[in-house]
C-alpha positions as CSV (number, residue, x, y, z in Angstrom):
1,X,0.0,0.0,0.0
2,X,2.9,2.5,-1.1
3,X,1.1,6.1,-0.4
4,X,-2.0,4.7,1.3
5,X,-1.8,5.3,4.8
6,X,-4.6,3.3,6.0
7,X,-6.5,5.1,8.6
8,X,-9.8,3.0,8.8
9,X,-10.6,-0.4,7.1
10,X,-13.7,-2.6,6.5
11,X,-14.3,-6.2,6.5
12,X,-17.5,-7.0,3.8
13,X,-20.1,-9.5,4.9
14,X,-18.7,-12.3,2.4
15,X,-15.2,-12.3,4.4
16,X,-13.4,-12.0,0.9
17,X,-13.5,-8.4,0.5
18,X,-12.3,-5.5,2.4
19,X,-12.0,-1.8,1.7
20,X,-9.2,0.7,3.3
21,X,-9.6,4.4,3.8
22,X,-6.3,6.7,4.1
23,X,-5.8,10.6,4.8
24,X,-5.5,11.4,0.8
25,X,-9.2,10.8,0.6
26,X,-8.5,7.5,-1.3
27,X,-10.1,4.4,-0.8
28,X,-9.0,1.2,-1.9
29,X,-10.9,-2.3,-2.5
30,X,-9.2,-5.3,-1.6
31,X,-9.6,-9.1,-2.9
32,X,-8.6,-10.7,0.7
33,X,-8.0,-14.3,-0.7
34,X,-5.9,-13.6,-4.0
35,X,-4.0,-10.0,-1.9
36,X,-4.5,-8.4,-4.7
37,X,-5.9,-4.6,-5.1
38,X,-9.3,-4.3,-6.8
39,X,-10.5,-1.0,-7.5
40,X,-9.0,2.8,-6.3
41,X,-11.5,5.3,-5.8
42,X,-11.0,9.0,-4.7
43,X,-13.6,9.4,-2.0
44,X,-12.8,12.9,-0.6
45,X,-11.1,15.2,-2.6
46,X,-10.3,17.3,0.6
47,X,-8.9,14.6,2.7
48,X,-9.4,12.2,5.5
49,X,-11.9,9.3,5.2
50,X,-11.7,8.0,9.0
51,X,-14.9,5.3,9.3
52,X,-15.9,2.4,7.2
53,X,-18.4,0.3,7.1
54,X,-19.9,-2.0,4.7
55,X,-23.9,-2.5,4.8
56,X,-25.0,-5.8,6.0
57,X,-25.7,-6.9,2.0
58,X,-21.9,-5.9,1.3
59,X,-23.8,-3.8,-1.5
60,X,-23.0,-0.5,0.4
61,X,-19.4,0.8,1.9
């Protein structure tokens, strides 16, 4: 996670996902099984994204 200082993280219901949130206003989608990054998103274009949660579906972060 070069550049991605995680600052909050989020496990989704089906255990194979998780999501990371970091003080660039990033957040990143993870693929727990393979470790391999899934998708990049920029969230917050003025910073910090603290919190996650996913919704109890895992349709919703």
């Amino acid at each position: 996670m070069e550049s991605h200082y995680v600052e909050g993280m989020a496990l989704a219901p089906d255990g194979r996902t998780f999501a990371t949130s970091s003080w660039n206003g990033t957040l990143i989608f993870w693929d727990a099984v393979a470790r391999k990054q899934l998708e990049e998103i920029l969230a917050n274009p003025q910073g910090y994204v603290n919190t996650l949660a996913f919704s109890p579906d895992g349709e919703t972060l």
